[in-house]
C-alpha positions as CSV (number, residue, x, y, z in Angstrom):
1,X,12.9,1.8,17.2
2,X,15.8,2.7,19.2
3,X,16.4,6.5,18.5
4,X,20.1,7.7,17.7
5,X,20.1,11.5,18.3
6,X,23.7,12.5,17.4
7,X,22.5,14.4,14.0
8,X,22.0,17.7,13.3
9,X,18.4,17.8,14.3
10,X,15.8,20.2,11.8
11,X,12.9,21.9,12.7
12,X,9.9,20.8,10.3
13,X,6.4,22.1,9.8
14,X,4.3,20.2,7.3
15,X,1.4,21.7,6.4
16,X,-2.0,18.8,5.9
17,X,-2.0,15.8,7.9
18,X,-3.6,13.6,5.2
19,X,-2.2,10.4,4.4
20,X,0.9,11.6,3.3
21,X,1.7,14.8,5.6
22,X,0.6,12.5,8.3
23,X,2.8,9.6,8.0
24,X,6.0,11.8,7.0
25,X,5.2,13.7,10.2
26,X,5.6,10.7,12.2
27,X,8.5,9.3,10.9
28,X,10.3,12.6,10.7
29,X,9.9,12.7,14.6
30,X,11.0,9.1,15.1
31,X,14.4,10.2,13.2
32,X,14.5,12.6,16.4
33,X,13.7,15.9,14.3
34,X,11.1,18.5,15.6
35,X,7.9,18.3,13.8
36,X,4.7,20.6,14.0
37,X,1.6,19.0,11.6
38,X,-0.9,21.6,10.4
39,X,-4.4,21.5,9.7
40,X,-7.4,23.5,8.8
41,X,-9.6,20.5,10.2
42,X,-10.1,21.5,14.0
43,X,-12.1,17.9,14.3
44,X,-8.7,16.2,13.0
45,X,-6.2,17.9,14.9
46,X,-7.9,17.5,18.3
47,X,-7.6,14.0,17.5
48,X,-4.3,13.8,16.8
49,X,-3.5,15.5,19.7
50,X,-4.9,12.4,21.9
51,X,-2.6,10.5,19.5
52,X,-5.6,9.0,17.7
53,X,-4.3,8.0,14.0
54,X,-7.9,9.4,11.2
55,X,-6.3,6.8,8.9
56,X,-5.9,3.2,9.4
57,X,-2.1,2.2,8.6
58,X,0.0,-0.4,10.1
59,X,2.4,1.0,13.1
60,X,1.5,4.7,12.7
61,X,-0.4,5.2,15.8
62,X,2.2,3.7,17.6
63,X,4.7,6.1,16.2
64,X,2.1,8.9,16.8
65,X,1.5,8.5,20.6
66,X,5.2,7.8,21.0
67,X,6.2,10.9,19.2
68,X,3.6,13.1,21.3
69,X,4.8,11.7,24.7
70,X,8.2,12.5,23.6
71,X,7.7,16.1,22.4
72,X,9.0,16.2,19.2
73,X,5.5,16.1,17.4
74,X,3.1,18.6,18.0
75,X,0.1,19.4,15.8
76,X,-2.1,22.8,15.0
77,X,-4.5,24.6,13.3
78,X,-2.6,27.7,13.1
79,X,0.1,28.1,10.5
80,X,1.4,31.2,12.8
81,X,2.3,28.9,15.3
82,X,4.5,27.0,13.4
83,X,6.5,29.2,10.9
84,X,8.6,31.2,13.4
85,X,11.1,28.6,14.0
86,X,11.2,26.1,11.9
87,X,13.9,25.8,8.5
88,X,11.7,23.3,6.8
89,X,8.4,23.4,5.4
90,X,6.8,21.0,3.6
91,X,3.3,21.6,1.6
92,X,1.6,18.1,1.8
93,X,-2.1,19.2,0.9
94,X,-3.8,17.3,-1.5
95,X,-4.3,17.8,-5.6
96,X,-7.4,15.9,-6.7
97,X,-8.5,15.3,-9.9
98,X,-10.2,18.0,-12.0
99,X,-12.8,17.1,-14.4
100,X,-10.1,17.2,-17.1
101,X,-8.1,15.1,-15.0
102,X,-5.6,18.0,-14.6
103,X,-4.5,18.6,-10.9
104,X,-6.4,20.8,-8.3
105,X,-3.0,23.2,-7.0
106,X,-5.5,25.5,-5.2
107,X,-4.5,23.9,-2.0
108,X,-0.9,24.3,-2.9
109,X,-1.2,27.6,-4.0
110,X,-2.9,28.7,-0.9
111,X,0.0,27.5,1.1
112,X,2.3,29.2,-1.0
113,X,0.5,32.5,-0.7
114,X,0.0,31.6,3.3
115,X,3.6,31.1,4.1
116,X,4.8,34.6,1.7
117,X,2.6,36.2,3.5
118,X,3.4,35.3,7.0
119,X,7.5,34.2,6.8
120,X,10.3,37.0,8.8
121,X,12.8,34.2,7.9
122,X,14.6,32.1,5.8
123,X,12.8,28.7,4.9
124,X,13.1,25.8,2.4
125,X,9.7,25.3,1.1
126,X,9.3,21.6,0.0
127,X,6.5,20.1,-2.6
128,X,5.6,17.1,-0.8
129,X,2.7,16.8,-2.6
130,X,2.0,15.2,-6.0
131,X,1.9,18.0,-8.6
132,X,3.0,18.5,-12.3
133,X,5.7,19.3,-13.9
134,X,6.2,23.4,-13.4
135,X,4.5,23.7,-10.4
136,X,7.5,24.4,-8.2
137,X,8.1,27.1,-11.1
138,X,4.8,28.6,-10.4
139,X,5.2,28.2,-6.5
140,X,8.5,30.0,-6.3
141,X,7.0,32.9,-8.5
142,X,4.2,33.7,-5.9
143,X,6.1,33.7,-3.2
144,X,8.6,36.0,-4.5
145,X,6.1,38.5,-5.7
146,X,4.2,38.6,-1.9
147,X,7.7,39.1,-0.7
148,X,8.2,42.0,-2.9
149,X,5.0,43.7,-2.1
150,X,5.9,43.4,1.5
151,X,9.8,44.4,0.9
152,X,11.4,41.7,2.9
153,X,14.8,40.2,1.3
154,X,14.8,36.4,2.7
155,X,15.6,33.2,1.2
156,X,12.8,30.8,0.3
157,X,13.7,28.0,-2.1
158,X,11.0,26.1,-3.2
159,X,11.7,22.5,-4.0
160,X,10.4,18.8,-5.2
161,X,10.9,16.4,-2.7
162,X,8.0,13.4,-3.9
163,X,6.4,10.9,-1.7
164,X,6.6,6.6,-3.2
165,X,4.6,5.4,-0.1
166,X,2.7,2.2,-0.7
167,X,-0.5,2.3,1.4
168,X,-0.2,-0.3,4.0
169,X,3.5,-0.3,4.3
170,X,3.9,3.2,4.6
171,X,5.6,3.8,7.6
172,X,8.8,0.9,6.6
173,X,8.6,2.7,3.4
174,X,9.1,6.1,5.2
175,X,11.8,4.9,7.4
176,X,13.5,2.5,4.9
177,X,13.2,4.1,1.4
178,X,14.7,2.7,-1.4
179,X,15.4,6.4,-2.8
180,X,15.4,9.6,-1.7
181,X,14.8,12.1,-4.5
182,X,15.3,15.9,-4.2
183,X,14.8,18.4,-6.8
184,X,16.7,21.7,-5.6
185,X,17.6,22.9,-8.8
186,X,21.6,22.9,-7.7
187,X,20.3,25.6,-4.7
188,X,23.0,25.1,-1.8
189,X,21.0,26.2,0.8
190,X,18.2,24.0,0.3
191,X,20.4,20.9,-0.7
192,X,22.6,21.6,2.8
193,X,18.6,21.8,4.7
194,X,17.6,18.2,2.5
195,X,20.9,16.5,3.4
196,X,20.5,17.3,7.4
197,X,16.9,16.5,7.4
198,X,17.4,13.1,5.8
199,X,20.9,12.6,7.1
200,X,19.7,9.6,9.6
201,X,18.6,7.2,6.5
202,X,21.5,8.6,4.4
203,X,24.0,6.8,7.3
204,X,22.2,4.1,6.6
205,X,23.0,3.6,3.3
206,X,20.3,4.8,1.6
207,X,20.4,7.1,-1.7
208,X,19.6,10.8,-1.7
209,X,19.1,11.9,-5.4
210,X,19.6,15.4,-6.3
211,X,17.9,16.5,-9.7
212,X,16.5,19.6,-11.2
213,X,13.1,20.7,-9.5
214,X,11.6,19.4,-13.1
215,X,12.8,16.5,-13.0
216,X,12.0,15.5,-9.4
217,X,8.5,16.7,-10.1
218,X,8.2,14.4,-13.2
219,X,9.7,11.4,-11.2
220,X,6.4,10.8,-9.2
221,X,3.5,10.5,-12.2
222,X,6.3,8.5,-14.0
223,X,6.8,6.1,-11.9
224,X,3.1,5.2,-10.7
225,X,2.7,5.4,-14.2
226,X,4.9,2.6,-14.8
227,X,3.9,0.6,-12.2
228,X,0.2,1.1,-13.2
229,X,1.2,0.1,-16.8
230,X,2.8,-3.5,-15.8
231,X,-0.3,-4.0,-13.7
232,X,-2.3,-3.2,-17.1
233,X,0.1,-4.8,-19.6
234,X,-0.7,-8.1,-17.3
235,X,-4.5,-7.7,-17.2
236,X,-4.5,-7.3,-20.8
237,X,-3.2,-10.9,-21.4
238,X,-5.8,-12.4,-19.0
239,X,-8.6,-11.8,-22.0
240,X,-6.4,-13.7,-24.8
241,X,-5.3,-16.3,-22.1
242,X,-9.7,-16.7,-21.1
243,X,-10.1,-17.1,-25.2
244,X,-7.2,-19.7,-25.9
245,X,-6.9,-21.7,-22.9
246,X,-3.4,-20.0,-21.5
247,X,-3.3,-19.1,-17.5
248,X,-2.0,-15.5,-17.0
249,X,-0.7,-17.0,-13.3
250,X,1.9,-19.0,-15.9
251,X,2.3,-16.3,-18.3
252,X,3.1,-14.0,-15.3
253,X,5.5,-16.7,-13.8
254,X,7.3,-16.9,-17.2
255,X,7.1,-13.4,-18.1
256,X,8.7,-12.4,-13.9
257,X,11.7,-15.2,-14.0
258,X,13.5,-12.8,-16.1
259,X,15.3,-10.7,-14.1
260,X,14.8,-7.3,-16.5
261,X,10.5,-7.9,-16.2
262,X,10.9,-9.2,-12.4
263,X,7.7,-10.6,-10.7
264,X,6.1,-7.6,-8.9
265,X,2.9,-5.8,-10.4
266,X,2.4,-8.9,-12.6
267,X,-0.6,-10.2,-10.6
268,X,-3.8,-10.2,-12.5
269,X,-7.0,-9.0,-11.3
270,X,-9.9,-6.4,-11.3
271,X,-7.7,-3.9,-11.7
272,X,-5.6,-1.0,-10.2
273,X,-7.0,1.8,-7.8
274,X,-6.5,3.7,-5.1
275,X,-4.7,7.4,-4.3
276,X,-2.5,7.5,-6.5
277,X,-2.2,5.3,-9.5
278,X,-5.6,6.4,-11.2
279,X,-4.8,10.1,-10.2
280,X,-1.5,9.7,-11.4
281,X,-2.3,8.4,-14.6
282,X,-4.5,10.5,-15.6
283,X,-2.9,13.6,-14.4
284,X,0.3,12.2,-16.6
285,X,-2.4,12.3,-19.7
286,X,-3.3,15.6,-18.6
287,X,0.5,17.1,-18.6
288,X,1.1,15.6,-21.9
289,X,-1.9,17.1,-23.3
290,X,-0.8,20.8,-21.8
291,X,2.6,20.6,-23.6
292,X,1.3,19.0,-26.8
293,X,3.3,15.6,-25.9
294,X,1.3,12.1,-27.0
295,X,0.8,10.0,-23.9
296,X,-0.2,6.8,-25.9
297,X,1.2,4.1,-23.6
298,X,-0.5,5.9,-20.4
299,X,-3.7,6.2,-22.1
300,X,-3.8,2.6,-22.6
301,X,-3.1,1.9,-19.4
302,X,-6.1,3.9,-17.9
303,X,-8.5,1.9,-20.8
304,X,-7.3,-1.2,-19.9
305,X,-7.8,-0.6,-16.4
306,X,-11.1,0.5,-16.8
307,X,-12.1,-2.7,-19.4
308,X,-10.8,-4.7,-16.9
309,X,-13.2,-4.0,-14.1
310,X,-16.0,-3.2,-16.9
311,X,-15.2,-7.1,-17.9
312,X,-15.3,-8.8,-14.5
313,X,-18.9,-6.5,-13.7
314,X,-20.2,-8.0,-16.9
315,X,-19.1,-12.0,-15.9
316,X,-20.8,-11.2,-12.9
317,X,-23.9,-10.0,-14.7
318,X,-24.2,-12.9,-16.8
319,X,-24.2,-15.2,-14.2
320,X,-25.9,-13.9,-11.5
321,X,-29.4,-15.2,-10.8
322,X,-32.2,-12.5,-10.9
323,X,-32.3,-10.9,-6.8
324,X,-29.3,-12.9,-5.3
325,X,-27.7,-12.9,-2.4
326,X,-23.9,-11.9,-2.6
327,X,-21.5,-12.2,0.1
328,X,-18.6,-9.6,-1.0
329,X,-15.0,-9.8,0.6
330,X,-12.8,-7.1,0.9
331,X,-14.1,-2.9,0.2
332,X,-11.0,-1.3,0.7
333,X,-9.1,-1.0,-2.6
334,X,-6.2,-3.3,-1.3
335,X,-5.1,-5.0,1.7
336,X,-3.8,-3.2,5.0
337,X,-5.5,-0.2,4.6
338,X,-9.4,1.5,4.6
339,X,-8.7,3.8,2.1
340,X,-12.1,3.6,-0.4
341,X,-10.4,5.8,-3.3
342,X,-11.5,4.1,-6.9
343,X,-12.2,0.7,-4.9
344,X,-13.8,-1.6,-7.0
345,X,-16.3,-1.9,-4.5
346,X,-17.1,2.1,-5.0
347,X,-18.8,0.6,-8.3
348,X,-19.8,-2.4,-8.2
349,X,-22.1,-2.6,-4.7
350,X,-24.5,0.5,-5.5
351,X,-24.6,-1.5,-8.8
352,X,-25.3,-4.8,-7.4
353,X,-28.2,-3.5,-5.0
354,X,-29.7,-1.4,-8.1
355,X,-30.5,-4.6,-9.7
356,X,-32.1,-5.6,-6.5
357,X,-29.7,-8.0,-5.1
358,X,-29.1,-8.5,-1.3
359,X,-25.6,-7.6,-0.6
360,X,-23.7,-8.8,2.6
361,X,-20.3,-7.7,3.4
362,X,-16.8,-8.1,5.6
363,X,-13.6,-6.1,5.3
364,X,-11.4,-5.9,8.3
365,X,-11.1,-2.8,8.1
366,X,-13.0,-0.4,5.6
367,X,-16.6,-1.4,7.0
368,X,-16.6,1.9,8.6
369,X,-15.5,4.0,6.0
370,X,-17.8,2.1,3.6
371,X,-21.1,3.1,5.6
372,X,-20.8,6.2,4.7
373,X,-20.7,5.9,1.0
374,X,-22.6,3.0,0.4
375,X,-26.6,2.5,0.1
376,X,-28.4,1.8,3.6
377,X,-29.1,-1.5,1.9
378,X,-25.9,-3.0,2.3
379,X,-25.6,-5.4,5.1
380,X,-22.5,-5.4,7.1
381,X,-20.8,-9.1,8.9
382,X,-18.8,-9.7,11.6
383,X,-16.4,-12.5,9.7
384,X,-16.3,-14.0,5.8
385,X,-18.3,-17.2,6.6
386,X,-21.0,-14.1,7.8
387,X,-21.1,-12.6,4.6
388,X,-21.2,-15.8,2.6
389,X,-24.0,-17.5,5.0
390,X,-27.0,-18.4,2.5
391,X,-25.6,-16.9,-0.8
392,X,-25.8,-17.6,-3.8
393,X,-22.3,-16.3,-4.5
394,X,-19.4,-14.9,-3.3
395,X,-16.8,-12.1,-4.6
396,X,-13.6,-11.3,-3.6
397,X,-12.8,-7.8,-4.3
398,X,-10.0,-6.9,-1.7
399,X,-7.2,-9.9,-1.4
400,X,-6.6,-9.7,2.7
401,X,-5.1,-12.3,4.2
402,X,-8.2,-13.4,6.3
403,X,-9.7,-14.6,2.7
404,X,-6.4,-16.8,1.4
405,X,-6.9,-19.1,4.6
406,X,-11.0,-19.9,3.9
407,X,-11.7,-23.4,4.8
408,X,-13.0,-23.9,1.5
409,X,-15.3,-26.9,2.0
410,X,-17.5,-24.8,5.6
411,X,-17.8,-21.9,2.5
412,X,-20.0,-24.5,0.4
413,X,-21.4,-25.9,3.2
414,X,-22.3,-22.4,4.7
415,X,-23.1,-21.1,0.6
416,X,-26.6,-21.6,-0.7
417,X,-25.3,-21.4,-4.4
418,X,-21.5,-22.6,-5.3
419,X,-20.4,-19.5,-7.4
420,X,-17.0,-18.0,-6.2
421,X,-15.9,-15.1,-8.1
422,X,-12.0,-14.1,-7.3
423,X,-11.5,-11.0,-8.6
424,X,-7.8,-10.9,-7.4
425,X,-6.8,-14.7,-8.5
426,X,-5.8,-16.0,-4.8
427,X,-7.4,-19.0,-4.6
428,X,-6.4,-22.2,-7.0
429,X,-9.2,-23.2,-9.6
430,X,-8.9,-26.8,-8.3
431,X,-9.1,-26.8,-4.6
432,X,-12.1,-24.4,-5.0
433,X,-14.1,-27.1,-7.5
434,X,-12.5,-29.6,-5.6
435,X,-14.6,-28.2,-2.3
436,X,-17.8,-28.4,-4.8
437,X,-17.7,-24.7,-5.8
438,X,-17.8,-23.0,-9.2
439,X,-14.5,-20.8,-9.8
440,X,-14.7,-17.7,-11.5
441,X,-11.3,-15.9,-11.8
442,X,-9.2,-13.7,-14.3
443,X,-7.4,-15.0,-16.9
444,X,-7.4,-18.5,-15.3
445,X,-9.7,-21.8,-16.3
C-alpha cells in the first residue's frame, strides 16, 4: 500500500492485541498514524516485536513487520509507557460469555480503572470492544470518580467506536470499511479526535457515522444478530425442503435474486460459529432480558442454530458403521482463518472418537490450534486425499477452497466406504454419485 502521509497524524494506544486490537493496530499504522499495542501477555508481545502475527489472518503479518520497520507500531506490556503521549485510546480486551450469556466487562473495566488512575492528560477513550448497551455509561462513571479522588480536572470522553471485521478478510475490511460508526454522544472534542484518526478512509469516500454512544453500542449485537438470523432463517428451510423434495440451493437462489433479501448469508449448512455471532447472539438475549425487552426472533435464531448442528450429528449417527474410520475436512469454524471458537469440529470430533471411531484430519491451517484441544486420539494429515485414505466416510466441516477442487473420482478410489457428508453444501449431489459416492448434504437430495 503506497502510504499518503499528508493528514493530521494521531497518536493511538490500544490496549489487547487480540484479534481485534491486533488487526486495528496494524492498519492504523499503515494509514501512517503512531500506534503503541498493549498487552499483559509478555509471551505475546515479545513476539510481536519480531513481527511474528499469534493469529493466522490473511496480509496481517505483512502489515506487521512493515509497520515495525517503519516505526510507527511499537508494542508493550506496560500501559505507563504508552499513555503519556498519545490522544487516542482504544480498550480492545475481550468480553466473553458468562454462564448467563451476559458479557464479562471485567477486562474493560480494569482498563477503565487503569487509565483513571494513571492519565496527566486529556484522552479520548474508545470502546473497541463488543459490549452492551450502557457500558460506555458505566465506563465514563469510573473514570470520573478515580479522577475525582485524585483531583485532576482533564477531559476524558469515553466513546463507542464498534469493530464489523469478518475473520479472514479482516485487514480489507479494516482499510476499506463499508461504515465507520462513532458514538460520541455529540462530544466535540472526541468527534474532532474520530474524524482525524479516520480522516485517510473518510477521503476516500467512506462513511463516518456519528450517533449517540447508545446507539453505536447497540449497532454491533444488532447487526451480527441479523446476519446470524438470515444464516438461521435459511437453515431452517433445509428440514422442510429434506421432507418435501425442495433444494434450499434453489430456494436460496430464488429467495437472493430479489434485491431487498440479496444472496449473502443464504448458504445452508451446519450452522453459524465463530467470535462473534454466537457471543453476539446470546449476549443480545441477555440485554433484552436485563431491560425486560422480548428477544423472540434472536432466540430463535440461537435454537435453530443449535438444531441445526444437533440434526447433521444425528444423520451422521445413523449412518455411520459401528468403529469407522472418518476422514474430516476443515476444523477451523470457516475458511481463512484458525480460529477454533464454537467450530463445529469443537463438538463433533471428541464425539466421534467417544463412540470409538478412528478420526483422521486436514485443515490448512487450524491443525495446530486443534492439537491442543482435541483428544490424543485424533490423527492429523498432511493433504485431504490423507485424511480420506481407507475411510469409510468423509465430512466436510470447514468449506476451504483446497476441498471445492477434490478430484472426486481419486476420493472413491482412495475411500474404503463411499459416504460423503457436506456439511457446508459445496459440492453438487450429482457429480459426487456420479464419481460412485453417496452424498449426504443439507437441505439438498
Amino acid at each position: 500500500m503506497t502510504q499518503s502521509l499528508h493528514w493530521p497524524h494521531v497518536k493511538i494506544a490500544i490496549i489487547g492485541t487480540g484479534y481485534v486490537g491486533l488487526v486495528s493496530a496494524a492498519c492504523f499504522a499503515e494509514l501512517g498514524h503512531e500506534v503503541i499495542g498493549v498487552d499483559i501477555d509478555e509471551a505475546k508481545v515479545k513476539k510481536l516485536k519480531a513481527g511474528q502475527s499469534p493469529i493466522y489472518e490473511p496480509g496481517l503479518e505483512e502489515l506487521l513487520i512493515r509497520n515495525l520497520q517503519s516505526g510507527r507500531l511499537s508494542f508493550t506490556t506496560e500501559l505507563n509507557e504508552a499513555l503519556p503521549t498519545v490522544s487516542v485510546l482504544f480498550c480492545a480486551v475481550a468480553t466473553p460469555p458468562n454462564k448467563d450469556y451476559t458479557a464479562d466487562l471485567r477486562a474493560v473495566f480494569a482498563v477503565c480503572d487503569s487509565v483513571a488512575e494513571n492519565i496527566d492528560h486529556d484522552l479520548v477513550f474508545v470502546n473497541k470492544s463488543t459490549v452492551p448497551v450502557g457500558t460506555g455509561k458505566e465506563c465514563e462513571k469510573r473514570i470520573h470518580a478515580i479522577l475525582g479522588k485524585r483531583n485532576i480536572r482533564i477531559q476524558i470522553p469515553v466513546i463507542s467506536n464498534p469493530e464489523f471485521l469478518r475473520e479472514g478478510t479482516a485487514v480489507q475490511d479494516t482499510l476499506h470499511p463499508d461504515r465507520i460508526v462513532v458514538g460520541a454522544n455529540g462530544d466535540e472534542y472526541a468527534k474532532k479526535a474520530m474524524e482525524e484518526l479516520y480522516a485517510p478512509l473518510v477521503r476516500t469516500e467512506k462513511p463516518l457515522v456519528f450517533m449517540t454512544r447508545e446507539s453505536a453500542e447497540i449497532v454491533k449485537y444488532a447487526s451480527n444478530s441479523f446476519l446470524a438470523t438470515k444464516i438461521s432463517f435459511i437453515n431452517m428451510l433445509t428440514e422442510l425442503c429434506e421432507v418435501t423434495g425442495g433444494s434450499i440451493r434453489d430456494v436460496a437462489k430464488g429467495m437472493g435474486l430479489d434485491e431487498r433479501i440479496g444472496p449473502r448469508f443464504l448458504h445452508a449448512g451446519i450452522g453459524y460459529g465463530g467470535s462473534c455471532f454466537p457471543k453476539d447472539v446470546k449476549a443480545l438475549m441477555a440485554v433484552g432480558k436485563k431491560h425486560n425487552v422480548p428477544m423472540p426472533i434472536v432466540k430463535a435464531t440461537h435454537d435453530v442454530n443449535d438444531r441445526q448442528r444437533e440434526r447433521f450429528f444425528q444423520m451422521l449417527v445413523n449412518t455411520l458403521p459401528e468403529k469407522a474410520t472418518i476422514g474430516v475436512w476443515g476444523l477451523a469454524f470457516k475458511p481463512n482463518t484458525d480460529d477454533m471458537r464454537e467450530a463445529p469440529s469443537l463438538d463433533l470430533l471428541p464425539m466421534l472418537v467417544e463412540t470409538g471411531h478412528t478420526v483422521r484430519v486436514f485443515d490448512p491451517v487450524a491443525m495446530e490450534n486443534s492439537k491442543k484441544i482435541f483428544p490424543k486420539e485424533v490423527e492429523y494429515m498432511n493433504t485431504p486425499m490423507e485424511a480420506a485414505k481407507e475411510a469409510d466416510a468423509v465430512i466436510l466441516l470447514t468449506e476451504w477452497d483446497v476441498f471445492r477442487g477434490i478430484d472426486l473420482k481419486e476420493l472413491k478410489a482412495q475411500m474404503r466406504g463411499r459416504a460423503l457428508f457436506d456439511g457446508r453444501n459445496v459440492f453438487l449431489p450429482d457429480e459426487v454419485r456420479g464419481a460412485g459416492l453417496q452424498y449426504f448434504g443439507i437441505g439438498v437430495k
